[in-house]
C-alpha positions in Angstrom: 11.9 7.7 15.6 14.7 8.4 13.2 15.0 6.9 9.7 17.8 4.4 10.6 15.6 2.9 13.4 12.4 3.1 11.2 14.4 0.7 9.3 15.9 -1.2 11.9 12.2 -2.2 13.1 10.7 -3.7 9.8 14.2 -5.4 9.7 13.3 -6.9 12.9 9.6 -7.8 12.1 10.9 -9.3 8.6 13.4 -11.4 10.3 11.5 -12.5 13.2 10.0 -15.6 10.4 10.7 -17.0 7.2 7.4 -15.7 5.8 5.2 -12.8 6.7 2.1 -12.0 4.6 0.1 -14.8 2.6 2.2 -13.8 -1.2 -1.8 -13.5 -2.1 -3.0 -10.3 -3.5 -5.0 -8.0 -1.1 -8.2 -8.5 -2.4 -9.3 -4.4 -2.7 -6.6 -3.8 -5.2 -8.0 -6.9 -7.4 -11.5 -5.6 -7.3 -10.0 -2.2 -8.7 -7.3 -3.0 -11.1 -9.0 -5.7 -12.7 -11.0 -3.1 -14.4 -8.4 -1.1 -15.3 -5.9 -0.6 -18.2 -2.9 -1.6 -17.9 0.0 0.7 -17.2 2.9 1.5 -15.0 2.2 1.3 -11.3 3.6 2.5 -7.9 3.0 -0.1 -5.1 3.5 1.7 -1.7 4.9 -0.4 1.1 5.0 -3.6 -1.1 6.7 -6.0 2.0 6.7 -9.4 0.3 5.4 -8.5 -2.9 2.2 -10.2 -3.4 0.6 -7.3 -5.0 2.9 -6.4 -6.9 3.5 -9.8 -8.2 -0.2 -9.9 -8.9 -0.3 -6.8 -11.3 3.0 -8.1 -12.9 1.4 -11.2 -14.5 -1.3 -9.0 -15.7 0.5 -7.2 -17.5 1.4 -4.0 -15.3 5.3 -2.6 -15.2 5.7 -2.0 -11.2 7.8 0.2 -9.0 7.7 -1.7 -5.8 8.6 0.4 -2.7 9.7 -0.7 1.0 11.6 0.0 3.7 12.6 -3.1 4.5 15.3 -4.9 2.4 14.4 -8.3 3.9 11.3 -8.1 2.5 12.1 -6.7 -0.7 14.8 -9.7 -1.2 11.7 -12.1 -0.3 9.7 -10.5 -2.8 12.5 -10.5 -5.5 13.2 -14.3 -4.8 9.4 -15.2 -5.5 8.6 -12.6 -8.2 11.9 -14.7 -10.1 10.1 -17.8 -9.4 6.8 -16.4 -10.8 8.8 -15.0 -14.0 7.8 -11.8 -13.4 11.1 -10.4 -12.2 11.4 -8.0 -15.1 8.0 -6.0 -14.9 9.2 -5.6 -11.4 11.3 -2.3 -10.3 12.0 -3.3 -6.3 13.4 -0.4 -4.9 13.7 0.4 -1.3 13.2 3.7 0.2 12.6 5.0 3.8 9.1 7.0 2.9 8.5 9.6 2.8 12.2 10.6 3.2 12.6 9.0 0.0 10.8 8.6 -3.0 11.0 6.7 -6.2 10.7 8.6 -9.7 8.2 9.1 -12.2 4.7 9.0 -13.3 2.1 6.0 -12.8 -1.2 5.1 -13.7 -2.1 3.0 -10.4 -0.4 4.2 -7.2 -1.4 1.8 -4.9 -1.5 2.3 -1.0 -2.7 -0.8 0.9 -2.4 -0.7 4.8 0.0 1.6 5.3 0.4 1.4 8.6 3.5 1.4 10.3 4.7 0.0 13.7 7.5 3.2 13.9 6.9 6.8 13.4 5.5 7.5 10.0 4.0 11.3 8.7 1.5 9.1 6.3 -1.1 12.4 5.4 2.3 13.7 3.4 3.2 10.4 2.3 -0.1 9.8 0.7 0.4 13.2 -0.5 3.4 12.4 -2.2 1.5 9.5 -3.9 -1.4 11.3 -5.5 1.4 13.6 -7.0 2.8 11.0 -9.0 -0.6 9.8 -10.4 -0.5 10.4 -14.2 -3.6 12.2 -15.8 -6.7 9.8 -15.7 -4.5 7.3 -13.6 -6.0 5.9 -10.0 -5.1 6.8 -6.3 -6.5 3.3 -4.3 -5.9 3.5 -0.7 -7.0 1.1 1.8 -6.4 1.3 5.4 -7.5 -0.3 8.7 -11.0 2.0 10.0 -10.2 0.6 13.2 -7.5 -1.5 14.8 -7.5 -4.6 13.7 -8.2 -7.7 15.9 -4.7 -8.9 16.4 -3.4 -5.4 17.1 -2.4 -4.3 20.5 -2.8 -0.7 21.0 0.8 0.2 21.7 2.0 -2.0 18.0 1.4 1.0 16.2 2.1 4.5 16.7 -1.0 6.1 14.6 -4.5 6.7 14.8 -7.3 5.3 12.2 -8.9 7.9 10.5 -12.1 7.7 8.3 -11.9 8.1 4.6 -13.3 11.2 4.3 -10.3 12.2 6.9 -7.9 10.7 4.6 -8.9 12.1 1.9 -9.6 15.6 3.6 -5.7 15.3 4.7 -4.6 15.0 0.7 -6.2 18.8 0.4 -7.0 17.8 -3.4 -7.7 20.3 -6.0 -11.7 18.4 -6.6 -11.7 20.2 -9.9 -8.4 17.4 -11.0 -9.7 14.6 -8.7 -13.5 12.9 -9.0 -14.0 10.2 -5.5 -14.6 6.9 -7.5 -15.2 5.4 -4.2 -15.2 6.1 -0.9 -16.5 3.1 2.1 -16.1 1.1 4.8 -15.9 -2.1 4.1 -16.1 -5.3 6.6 -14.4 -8.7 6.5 -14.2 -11.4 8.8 -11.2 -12.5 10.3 -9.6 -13.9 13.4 -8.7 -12.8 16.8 -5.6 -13.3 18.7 -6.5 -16.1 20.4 -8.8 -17.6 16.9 -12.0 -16.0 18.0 -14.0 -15.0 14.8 -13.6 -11.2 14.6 -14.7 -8.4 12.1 -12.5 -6.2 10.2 -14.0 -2.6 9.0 -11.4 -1.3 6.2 -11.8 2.4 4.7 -11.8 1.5 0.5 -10.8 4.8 -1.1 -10.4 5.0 -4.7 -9.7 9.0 -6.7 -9.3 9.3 -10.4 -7.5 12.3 -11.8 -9.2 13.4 -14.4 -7.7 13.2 -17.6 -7.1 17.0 -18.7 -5.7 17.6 -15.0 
């Protein structure tokens, strides 16, 4: 699938409703960057901007990266209401085709997953780059598909997070594993049935003389 229709289908998924995801923070980043610092950070695949949002009014100075600029105009409109509009860097780019600059002390993935064609392993890649000497890689990702997911919604597979983490091909004498799980959660099904969600929680420090 080619970049322009990449776009084209998180244009359509954006536009399908007036709201998408909750605006809430996704609850692994919390756990993690409440114990941190506070710095500049990279939020991956940001869609409506709840996490972002979440790091500004603590503080943080975010680059806030999607493909969609429905979404990112969403996220904009609330971040403005929120008063954190100027910690806020939205920026769209079609990733990994695309990148935004610099060096951050949180780079933040948090299901990325996409319904079109996306080479995540280099994308990921691309992130733990950009992490700044004793700054955090967090990625979280689906273990398994998710309840409401039909198997043909996505065009990926779900990997464990060791296979994650093996597809980065670190250099371990920069990179220490902070954390590495599954994690479950309860959720919903498609039709409201209770259902369990496992999630890989994968968080790598570089170290700080790297």
């Amino acid at each position: 699938m080619s970049k322009s229709e990449a776009q084209q289908v998180w244009e359509d998924h954006y536009t399908e409703r007036d709201r998408v995801w909750s605006g809430r923070a996704n609850v692994r980043l919390v756990e993690v960057a409440e114990a941190l610092p506070t710095g500049r950070a990279l939020d991956l695949g940001c869609g409506e901007g709840g996490d972002a949002m979440w790091l500004a009014e603590r503080g943080w100075h975010v680059t806030a990266v999607d493909i969609s600029q429905t979404a990112l105009d969403r996220a904009a409109a609330d971040a403005r209401a929120r008063n954190v509009l100027e910690r806020i860097d939205f920026q769209r780019h079609d990733l990994p085709h695309t990148f935004p600059e610099g060096a951050f002390d949180l780079v933040s993935a948090q299901f990325l997953h996409s319904m079109a064609e996306l080479d995540r392993p280099r994308l990921l890649r691309m992130g733990a780059d950009v992490v700044s000497a004793g700054g955090t890689l967090l990625i979280v990702d689906h273990a398994s598909p998710p309840p409401r997911m039909a198997k043909s919604d996505h065009h990926h597979e779900f990997p464990s997070a060791e296979e994650v983490v093996g597809s980065l091909d670190l250099d371990e004498a920069e990179w220490e594993r902070a954390r590495m799980e599954s994690v479950e959660r309860q959720a919903s099904g498609p039709d409201g049935q209770p259902a369990t969600w496992v999630d890989n929680v994968i968080v790598l420090r570089r170290r700080a003389g790297s």
